[in-house]
C-alpha positions as MATLAB code, in Angstrom:
seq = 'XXXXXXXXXXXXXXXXXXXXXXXXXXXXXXXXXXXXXXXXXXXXXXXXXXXXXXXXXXXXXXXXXXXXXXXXXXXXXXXXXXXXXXXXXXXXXXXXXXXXXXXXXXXXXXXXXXXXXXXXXXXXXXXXXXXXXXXXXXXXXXXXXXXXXXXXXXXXXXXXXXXXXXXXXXXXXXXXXXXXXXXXXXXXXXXXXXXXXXXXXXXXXXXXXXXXXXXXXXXXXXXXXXXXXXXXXXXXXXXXXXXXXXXXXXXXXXXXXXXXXXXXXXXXXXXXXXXXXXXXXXXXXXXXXXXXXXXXXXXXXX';
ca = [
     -45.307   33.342   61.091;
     -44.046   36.219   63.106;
     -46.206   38.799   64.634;
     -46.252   42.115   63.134;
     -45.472   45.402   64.854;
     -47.994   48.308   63.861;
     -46.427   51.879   65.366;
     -48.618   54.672   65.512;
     -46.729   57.991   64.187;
     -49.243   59.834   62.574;
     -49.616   62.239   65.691;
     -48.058   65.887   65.542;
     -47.114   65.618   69.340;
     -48.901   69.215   69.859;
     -48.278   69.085   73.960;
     -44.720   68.247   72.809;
     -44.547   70.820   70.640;
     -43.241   69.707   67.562;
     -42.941   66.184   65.419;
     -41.585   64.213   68.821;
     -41.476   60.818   66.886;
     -38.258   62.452   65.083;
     -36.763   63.575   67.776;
     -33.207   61.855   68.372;
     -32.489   61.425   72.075;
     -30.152   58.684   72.112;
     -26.061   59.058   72.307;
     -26.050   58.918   68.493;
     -29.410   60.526   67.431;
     -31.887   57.514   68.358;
     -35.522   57.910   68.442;
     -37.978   56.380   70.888;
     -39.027   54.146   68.123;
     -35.466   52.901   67.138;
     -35.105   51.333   70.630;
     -39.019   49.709   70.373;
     -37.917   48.501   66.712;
     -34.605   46.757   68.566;
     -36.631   45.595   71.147;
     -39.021   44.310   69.106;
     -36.852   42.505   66.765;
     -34.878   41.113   69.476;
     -38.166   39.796   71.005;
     -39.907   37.853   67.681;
     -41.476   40.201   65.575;
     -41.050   39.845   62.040;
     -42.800   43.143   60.232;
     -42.725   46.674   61.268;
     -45.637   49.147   60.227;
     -45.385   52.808   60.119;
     -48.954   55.497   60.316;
     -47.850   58.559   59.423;
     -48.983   61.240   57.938;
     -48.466   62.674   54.176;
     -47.140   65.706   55.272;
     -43.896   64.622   56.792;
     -43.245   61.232   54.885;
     -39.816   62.650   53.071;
     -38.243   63.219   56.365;
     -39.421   60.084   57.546;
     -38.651   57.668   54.960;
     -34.890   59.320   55.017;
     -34.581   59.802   59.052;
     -36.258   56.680   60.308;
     -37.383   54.095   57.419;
     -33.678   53.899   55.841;
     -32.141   52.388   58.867;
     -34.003   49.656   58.946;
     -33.501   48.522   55.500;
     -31.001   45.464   56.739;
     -32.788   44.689   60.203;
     -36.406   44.084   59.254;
     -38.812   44.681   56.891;
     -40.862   47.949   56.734;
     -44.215   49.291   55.470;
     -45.591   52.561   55.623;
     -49.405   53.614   55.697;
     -51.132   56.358   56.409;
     -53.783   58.680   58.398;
     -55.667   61.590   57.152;
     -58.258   63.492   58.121;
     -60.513   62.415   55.059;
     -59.917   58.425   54.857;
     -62.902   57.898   55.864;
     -65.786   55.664   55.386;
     -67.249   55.674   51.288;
     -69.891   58.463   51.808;
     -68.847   60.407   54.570;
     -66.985   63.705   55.018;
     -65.222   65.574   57.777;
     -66.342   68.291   58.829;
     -64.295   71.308   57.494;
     -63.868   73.355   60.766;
     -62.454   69.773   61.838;
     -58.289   69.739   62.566;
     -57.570   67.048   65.341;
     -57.118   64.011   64.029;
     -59.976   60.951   64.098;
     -57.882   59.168   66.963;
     -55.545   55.887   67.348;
     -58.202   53.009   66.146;
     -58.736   55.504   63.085;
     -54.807   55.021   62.867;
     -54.967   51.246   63.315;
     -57.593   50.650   60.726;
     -55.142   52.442   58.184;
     -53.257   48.769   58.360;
     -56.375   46.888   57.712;
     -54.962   46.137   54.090;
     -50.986   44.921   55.077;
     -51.428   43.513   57.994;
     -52.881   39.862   57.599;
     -51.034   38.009   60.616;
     -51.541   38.565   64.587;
     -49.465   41.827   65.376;
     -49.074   44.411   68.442;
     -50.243   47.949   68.230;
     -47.482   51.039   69.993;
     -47.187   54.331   69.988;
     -44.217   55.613   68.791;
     -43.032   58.254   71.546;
     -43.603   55.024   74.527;
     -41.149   54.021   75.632;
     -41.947   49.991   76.830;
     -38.999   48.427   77.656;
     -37.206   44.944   76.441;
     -39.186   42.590   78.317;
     -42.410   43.995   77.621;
     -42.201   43.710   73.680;
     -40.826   39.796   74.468;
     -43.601   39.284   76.346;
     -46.082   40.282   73.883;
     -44.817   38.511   71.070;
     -44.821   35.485   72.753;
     -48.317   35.795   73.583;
     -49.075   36.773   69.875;
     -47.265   33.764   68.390;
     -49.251   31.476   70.175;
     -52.547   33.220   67.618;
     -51.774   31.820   64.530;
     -55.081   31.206   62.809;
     -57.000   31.825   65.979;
     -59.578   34.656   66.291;
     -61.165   37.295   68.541;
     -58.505   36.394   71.427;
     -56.450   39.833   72.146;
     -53.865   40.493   74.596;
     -52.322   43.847   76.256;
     -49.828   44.542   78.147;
     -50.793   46.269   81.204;
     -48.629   48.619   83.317;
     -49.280   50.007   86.898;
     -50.717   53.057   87.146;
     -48.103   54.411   89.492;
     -45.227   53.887   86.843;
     -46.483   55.577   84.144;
     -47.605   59.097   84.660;
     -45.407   62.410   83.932;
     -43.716   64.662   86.052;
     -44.567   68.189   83.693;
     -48.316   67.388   83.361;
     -51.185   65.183   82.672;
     -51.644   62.035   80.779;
     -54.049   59.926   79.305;
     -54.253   56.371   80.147;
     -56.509   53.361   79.023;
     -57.853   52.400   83.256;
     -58.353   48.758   83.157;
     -60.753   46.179   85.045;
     -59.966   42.575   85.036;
     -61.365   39.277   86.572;
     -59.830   36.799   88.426;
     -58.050   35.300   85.291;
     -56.760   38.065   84.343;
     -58.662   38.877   81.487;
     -60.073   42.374   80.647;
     -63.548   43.363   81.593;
     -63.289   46.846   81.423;
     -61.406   49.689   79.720;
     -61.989   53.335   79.822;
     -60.198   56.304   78.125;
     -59.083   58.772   80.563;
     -57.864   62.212   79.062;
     -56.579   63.885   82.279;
     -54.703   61.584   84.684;
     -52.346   64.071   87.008;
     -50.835   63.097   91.148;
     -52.111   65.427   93.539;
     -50.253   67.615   96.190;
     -50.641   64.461   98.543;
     -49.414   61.842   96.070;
     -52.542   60.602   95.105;
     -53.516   59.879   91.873;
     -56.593   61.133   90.025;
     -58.426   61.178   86.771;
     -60.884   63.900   85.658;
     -64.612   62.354   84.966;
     -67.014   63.836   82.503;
     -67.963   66.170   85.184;
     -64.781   67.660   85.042;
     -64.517   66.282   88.864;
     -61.095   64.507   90.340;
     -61.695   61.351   91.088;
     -59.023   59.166   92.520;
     -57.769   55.756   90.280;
     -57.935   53.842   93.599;
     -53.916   52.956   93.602;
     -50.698   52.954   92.717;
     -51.017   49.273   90.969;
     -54.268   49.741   88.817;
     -53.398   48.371   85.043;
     -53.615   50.812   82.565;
     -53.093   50.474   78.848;
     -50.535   52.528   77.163;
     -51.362   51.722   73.921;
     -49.774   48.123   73.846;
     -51.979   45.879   72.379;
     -51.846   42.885   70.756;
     -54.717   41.655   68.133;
     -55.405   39.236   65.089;
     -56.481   40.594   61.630;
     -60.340   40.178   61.941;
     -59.953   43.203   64.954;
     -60.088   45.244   61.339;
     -63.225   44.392   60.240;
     -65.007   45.537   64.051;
     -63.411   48.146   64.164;
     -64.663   49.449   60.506;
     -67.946   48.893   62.127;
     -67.667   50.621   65.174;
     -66.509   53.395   63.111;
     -68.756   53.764   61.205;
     -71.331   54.209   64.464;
     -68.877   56.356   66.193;
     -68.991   58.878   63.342;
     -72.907   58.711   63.184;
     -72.853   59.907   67.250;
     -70.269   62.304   67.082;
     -71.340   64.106   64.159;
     -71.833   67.028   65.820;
     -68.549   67.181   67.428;
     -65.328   68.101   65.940;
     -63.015   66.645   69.020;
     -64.596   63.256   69.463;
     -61.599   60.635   68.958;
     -62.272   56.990   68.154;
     -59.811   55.346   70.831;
     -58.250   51.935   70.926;
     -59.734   51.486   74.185;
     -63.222   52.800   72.942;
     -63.440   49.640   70.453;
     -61.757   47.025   72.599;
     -64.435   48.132   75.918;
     -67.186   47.569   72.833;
     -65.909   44.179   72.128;
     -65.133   43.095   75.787;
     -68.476   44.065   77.396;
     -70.557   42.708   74.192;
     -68.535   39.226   74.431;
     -67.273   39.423   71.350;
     -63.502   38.812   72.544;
     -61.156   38.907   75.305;
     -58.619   40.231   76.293;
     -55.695   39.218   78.524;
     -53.993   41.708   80.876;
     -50.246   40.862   80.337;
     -48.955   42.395   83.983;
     -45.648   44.300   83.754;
     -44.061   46.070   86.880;
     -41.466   48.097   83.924;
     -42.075   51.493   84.285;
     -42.759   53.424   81.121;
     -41.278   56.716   80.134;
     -42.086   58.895   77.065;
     -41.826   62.278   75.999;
     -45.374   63.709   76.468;
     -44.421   67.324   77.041;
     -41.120   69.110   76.172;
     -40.086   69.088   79.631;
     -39.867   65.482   79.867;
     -36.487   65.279   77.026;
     -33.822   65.944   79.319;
     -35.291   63.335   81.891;
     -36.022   60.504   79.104;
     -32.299   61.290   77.814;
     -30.880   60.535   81.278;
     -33.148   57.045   81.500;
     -31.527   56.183   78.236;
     -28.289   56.565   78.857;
     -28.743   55.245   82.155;
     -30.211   51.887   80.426;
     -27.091   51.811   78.008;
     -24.693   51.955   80.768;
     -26.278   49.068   82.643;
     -25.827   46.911   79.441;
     -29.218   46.924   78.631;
     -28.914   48.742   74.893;
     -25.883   49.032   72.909;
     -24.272   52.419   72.603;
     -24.747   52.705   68.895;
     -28.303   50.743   68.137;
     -27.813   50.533   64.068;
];
């Protein structure tokens, strides 16, 4: 069976500034996603799921979902504040949403196969998504062995602002010890480049080449069922804060460090580009064309 592809696009791109997951930047109106949904089919996956949320699912289902009725099949699920846990309720002066492993448990009940977890305004690259679904093909029936694809530090970060990256440790195999959700990742004036620790102090990453995770993970089904659980804790410590976000990296650190599973760092020298603040369009429109003209991506995608 092929792997699934699970896109997160229930996000309302606030540093953006509008629904960015819509937003058509290639030579006929492509999203981000339409090129990972090309490159993903063209790699081995077999399934594409869709978060969203409620409030925009009309101009999703006609703007991104109908295109893909002849190239692969599609599901959509979705993220809300309140989908939570049978006895427990947000808090009402709550508004950001519950963060991406909230969004990936939303698949718990259509996904049953090994599949790879993006965001939808990444953009990865070809070889990346072949990569990673040769690595999850190889999981059929096999359990609590994860994979992600792990790109250097250096060629990820934005030119209009911070970013938040996953900052990886990894043993001499190669194999995740260590991730940790960092919210504020900028360059400084002398090129070096720094996160901001829960002091609110700049501390540097120690390289251009550290791996960090941009959200590209690969999993099998039973990933669901700890991550329900670590939920449920999560909302137990954080009940007094309406900002806490249950991260991807959060609940794969959990399992990693507990020896539950492992995870393999999949290196990748690509260099990722994505549309994190409005300033970065014009820039992720040149890359794009840029790719099509090397042959890369066909003018017209669909």
């Amino acid at each position: 069976m092929k792997p699934t592809l699970f896109v997160l696009a229930a996000g309302m791109g606030s540093r953006y500034g509008g629904l960015k997951q819509l937003d058509g930047l290639g030579p006929n109106g492509e999203t981000i996603m339409d090129y990972s949904i090309f490159d993903a089919v063209r790699g081995g996956f077999g399934k594409v799921v869709f978060v969203i949320r409620h409030s925009f699912e009309a101009d999703f289902e006609e703007k991104i979902v109908k295109k893909y009725e002849n190239v692969i099949p599609v599901e959509v699920v979705f993220q809300e504040l309140d989908y939570l846990p049978e006895g427990i309720k947000p808090d009402p002066e709550r508004v950001k949403p519950w963060g991406t492993n909230h969004a990936v448990l939303m698949g718990k009940d259509v996904i049953k196969e090994p599949f790879a977890v993006i965001n939808a305004d990444d953009f990865y690259g070809r070889e990346s998504f072949k990569i990673l679904a040769g690595y999850l093909s190889g999981l059929e029936g096999k359990a609590n062995d994860y994979c992600m694809i792990g790109y250097r530090i250096g060629n990820t970060l934005s030119e209009s602002g911070s970013v938040a990256r996953g900052i990886c440790e990894k043993d001499d195999n190669e194999y995740l010890t260590s991730v940790v959700e960092r919210t504020y990742i900028v360059r400084d004036n002398d090129g070096v480049i720094k996160y901001k620790d829960e002091k609110d102090q700049l501390v540097s990453v120690g390289g251009e080449h550290v791996p960090v995770s941009m959200n590209m993970w690969g999993f099998t089904p039973e990933y669901f069922s700890y991550s329900e659980e670590q939920f449920v804790d999560f909302l137990k410590e954080n009940a007094g804060n309406i900002k806490a976000e249950f991260f991807i990296p959060l609940a794969v650190n959990n399992l990693v460090v507990n020896g539950i599973a492992k995870v393999k760092v999949l290196d990748t020298s690509s260099k990722w580009f994505g549309v994190t603040y409005a300033e970065d369009r014009s820039s992720v429109v040149e890359k794009i064309n840029a790719l099509i003209a090397q042959g890369e991506y066909p003018e017209k995608l669909f």
